[in-house]
C-alpha positions in Angstrom: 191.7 266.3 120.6 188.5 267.5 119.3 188.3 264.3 117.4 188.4 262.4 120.2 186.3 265.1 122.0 183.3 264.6 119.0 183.9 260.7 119.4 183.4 260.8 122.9 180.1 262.8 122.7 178.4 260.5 120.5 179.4 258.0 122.2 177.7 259.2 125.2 175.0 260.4 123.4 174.3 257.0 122.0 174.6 255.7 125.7 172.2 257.8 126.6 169.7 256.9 124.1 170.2 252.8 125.0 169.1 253.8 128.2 166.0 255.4 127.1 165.5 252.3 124.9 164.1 249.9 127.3 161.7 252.7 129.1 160.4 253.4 125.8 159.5 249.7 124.9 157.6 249.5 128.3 156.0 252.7 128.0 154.1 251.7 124.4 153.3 248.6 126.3 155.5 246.1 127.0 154.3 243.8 123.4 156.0 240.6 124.0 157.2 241.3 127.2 156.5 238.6 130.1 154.2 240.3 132.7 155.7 241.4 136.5 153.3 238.9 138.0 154.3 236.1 135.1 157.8 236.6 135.7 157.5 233.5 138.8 155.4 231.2 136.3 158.2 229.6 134.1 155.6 227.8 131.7 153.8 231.2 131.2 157.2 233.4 131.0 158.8 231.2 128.7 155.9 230.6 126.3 155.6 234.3 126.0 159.9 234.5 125.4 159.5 232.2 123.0 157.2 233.6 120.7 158.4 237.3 120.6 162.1 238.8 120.2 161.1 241.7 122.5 163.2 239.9 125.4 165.9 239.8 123.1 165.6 243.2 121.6 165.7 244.6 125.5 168.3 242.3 126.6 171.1 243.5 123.3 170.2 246.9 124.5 171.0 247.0 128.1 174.4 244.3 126.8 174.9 247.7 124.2 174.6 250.3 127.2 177.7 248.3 129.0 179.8 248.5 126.2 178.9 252.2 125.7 179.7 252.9 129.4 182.9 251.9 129.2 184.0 254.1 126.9 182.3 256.9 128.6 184.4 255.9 132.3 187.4 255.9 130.3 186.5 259.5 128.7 185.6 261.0 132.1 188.5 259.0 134.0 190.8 261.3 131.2 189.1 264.6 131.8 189.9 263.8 135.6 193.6 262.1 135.5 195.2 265.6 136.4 193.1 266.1 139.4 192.8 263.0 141.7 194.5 259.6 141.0 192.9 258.0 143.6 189.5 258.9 143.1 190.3 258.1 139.1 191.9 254.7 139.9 188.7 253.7 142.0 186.2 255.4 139.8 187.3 253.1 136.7 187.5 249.8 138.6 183.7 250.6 139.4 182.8 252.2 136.4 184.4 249.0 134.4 182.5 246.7 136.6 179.2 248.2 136.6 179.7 247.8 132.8 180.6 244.0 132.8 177.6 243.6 135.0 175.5 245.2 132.4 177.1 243.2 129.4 176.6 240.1 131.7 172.9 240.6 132.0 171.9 241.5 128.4 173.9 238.6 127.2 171.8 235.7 129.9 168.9 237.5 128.3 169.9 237.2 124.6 170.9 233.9 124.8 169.9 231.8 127.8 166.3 232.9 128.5 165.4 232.4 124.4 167.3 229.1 124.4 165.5 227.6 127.4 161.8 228.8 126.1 162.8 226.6 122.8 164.2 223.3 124.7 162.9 220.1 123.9 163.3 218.7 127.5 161.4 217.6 130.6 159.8 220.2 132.0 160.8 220.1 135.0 164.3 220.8 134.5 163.3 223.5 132.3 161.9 224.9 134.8 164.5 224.9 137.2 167.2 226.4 134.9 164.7 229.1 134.1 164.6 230.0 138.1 168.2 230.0 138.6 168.8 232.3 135.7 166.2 234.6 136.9 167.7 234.5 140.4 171.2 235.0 139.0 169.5 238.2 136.9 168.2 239.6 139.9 171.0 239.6 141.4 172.8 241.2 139.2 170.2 244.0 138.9 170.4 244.8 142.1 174.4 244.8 142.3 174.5 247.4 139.0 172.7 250.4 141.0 175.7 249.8 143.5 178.5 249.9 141.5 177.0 252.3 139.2 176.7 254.8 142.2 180.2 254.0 143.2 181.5 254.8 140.3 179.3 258.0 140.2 180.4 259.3 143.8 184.0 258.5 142.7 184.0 260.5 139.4 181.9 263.2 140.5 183.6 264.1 144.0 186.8 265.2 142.5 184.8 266.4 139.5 183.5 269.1 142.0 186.5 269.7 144.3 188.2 270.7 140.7 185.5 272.2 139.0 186.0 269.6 135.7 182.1 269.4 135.0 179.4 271.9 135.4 178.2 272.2 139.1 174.5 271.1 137.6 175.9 267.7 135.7 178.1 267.2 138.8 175.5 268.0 141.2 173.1 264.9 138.9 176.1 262.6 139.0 176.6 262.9 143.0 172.6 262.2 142.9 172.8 259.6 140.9 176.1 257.7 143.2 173.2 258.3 146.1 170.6 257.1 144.5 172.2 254.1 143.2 173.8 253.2 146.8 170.7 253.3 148.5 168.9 251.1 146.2 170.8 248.1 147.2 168.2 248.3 150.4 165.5 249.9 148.5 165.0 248.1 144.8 162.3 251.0 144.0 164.9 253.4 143.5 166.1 251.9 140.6 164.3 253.5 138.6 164.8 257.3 139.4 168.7 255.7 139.0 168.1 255.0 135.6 166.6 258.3 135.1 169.3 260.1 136.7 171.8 258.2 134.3 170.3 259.0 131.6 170.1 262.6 132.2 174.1 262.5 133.7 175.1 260.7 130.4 173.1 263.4 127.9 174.7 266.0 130.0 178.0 264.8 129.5 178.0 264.6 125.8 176.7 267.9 125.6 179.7 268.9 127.4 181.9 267.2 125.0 179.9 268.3 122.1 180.7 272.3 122.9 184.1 271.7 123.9 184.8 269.8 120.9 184.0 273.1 118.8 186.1 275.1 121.2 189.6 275.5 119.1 191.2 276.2 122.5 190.4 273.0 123.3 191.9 271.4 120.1 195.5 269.6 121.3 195.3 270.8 125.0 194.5 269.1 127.9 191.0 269.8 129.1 190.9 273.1 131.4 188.8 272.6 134.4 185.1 273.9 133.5 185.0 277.5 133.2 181.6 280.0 133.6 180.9 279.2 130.1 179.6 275.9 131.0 178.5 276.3 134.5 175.3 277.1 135.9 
């Protein structure tokens, strides 16, 4: 148990750090990076795709965050089996998709956005690929928020009732399942999502981290949250 516990926390941990990733490579300046106003201009986007791997570095992170999320819906939907099957059941069908949505995205930006900014064709249709796969990405951008938030409501409702989380890391996950809903309607919240995620996800592998080095946690099932870990 407190192997898996340990396991689980870096996991999470590491989530939470490939979420940080892609703020941090905007933040020094976006270097290799097509421009917001570019991102319309397939001649200009592409030329500036094809000469850096910063689209590609970004693009393996966010594919990387998926994978890591679904071992951290898996870890949470365990903590929560013994409380609510329904809200488990429904939290790891969204939790699972937000992440194929995620591994979906970073691999169109791994591989189809390089490949087309280094093929020898008519422009034209170039540029019409390009545009459909950066209508297909937006899409998809705005669909993770939603099923991220789903899954957050879903895990985090129970997680409350039950007391299986710290009321402050459950209070950040019901934020975050808000947050995420309304930004179907209002793409600006996206990013205090992605903050809230980050901070939810850091939380959670602290969690696991302490209760990992709790012997009486070492071949039990996990007791709900006690004083020790709440607020």
């Amino acid at each position: 148990m407190r192997t898996n516990l340990r396991a689980n926390a870096a996991i999470a941990g590491v989530q939470a750090l490939l979420r940080v990733g892609p703020i941090v490579v905007l933040a020094i300046g976006g270097q290799g990076l097509p421009p917001p106003d570019s991102f319309n201009d397939p001649a200009h986007a592409l030329a500036i795709i094809g000469s850096s791997p910063a689209v590609m570095i970004v693009a393996g992170l966010i594919c990387a965050t998926g994978v890591g999320q679904v071992f951290v819906v898996l870890a949470l939907a365990t903590r929560l089996k013994q409380s609510s099957d329904g809200w488990v059941s429904l939290s790891v069908a969204f939790g699972i998709i937000s992440a194929s949505f995620l591994m979906f995205d970073g691999a169109l930006g791994i591989t189809a956005l390089p490949q087309l900014a280094h093929m020898d064709v008519r422009q034209p249709m170039v540029d019409g690929a390009y545009l459909a796969t950066l209508g297909v990405r937006n899409g998809i951008d705005r669909v993770i928020p939603l099923t991220l938030g789903i899954w957050a409501l879903s895990a985090n409702i129970p997680a409350w009732q039950h007391r299986r989380l710290p009321r402050v890391l459950t209070a950040t996950g019901l934020a975050l399942g808000a947050v995420g809903v309304v930004g179907v309607v209002l793409p600006a919240a996206g990013l205090a999502s992605l903050i809230l995620a980050i901070g939810w996800t850091a939380g959670f592998a602290i969690v696991l981290l302490r209760e990992s080095g709790n012997p009486r946690t070492n071949g039990k099932a996990l007791a709900p949250s006690t004083a020790a870990y709440s607020p």
